[in-house]
C-alpha positions as CSV (number, residue, x, y, z in Angstrom):
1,X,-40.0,-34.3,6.4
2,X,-36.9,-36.2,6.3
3,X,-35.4,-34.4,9.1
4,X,-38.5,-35.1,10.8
5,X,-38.5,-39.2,10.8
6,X,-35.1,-38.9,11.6
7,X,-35.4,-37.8,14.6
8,X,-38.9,-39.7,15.3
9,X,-37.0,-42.9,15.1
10,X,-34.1,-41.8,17.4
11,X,-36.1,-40.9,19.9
12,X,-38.3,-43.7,19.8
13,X,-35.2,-46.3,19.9
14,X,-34.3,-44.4,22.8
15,X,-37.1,-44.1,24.8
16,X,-37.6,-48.1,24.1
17,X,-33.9,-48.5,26.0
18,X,-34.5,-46.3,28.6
19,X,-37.6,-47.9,29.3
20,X,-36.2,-51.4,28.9
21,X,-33.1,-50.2,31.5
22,X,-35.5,-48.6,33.9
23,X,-37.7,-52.0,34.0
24,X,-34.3,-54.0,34.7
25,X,-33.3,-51.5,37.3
26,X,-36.4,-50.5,39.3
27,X,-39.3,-52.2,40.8
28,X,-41.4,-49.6,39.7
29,X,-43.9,-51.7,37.6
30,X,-45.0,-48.5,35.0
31,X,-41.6,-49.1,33.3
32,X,-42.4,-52.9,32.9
33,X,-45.2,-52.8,30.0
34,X,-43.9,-54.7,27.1
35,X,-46.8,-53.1,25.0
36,X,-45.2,-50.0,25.4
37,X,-42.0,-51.3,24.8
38,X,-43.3,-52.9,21.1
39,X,-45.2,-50.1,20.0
40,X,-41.7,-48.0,20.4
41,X,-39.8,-50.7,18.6
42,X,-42.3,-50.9,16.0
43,X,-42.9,-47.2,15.1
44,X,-38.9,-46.8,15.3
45,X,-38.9,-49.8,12.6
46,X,-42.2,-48.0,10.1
47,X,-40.6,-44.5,10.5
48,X,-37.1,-45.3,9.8
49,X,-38.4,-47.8,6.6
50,X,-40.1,-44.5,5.6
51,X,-36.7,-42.5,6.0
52,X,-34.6,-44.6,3.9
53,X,-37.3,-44.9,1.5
54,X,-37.3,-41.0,0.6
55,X,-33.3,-41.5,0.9
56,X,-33.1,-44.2,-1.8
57,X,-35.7,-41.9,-3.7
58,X,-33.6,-39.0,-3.6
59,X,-30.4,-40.9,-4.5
60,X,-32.1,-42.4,-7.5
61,X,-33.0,-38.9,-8.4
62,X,-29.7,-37.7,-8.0
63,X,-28.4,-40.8,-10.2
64,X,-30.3,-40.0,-12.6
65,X,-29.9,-36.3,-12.6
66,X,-26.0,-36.8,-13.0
67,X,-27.0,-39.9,-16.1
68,X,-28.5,-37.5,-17.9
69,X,-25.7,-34.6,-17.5
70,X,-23.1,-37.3,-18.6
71,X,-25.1,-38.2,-21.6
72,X,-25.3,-34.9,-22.6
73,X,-21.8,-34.4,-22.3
74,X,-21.2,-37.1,-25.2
């Protein structure tokens, strides 16, 4: 699942550049809907938030994982 947001955001940062260049660059008026442009920057913001959340989860898990084998060890 992580693996899977991951790569969600990354291609939704880049499809919001490539859209943003192409708007700059052509005259093409398809690539010049800022709606589109927000809902790309948005999603890349909610899905990488829910990345780092499971990271920081599985750190802490980790953390405590290794705690408890150090406390044992005393």
């Amino acid at each position: 699942m992580k693996r899977v947001f991951r790569i969600t955001s990354i291609l939704s940062i880049s499809l919001f550049f490539l859209l943003w260049i192409l708007s700059k660059t052509t005259s093409i008026s398809i690539f010049d809907n800022a709606d589109v442009r927000l809902v790309l920057v948005l999603s890349y913001l909610f899905i990488s938030m829910r990345y780092y959340q499971i990271e920081v989860r599985e750190k802490n898990e980790l953390i405590e994982k290794l705690n408890h084998r150090l406390s044992e060890r005393k």
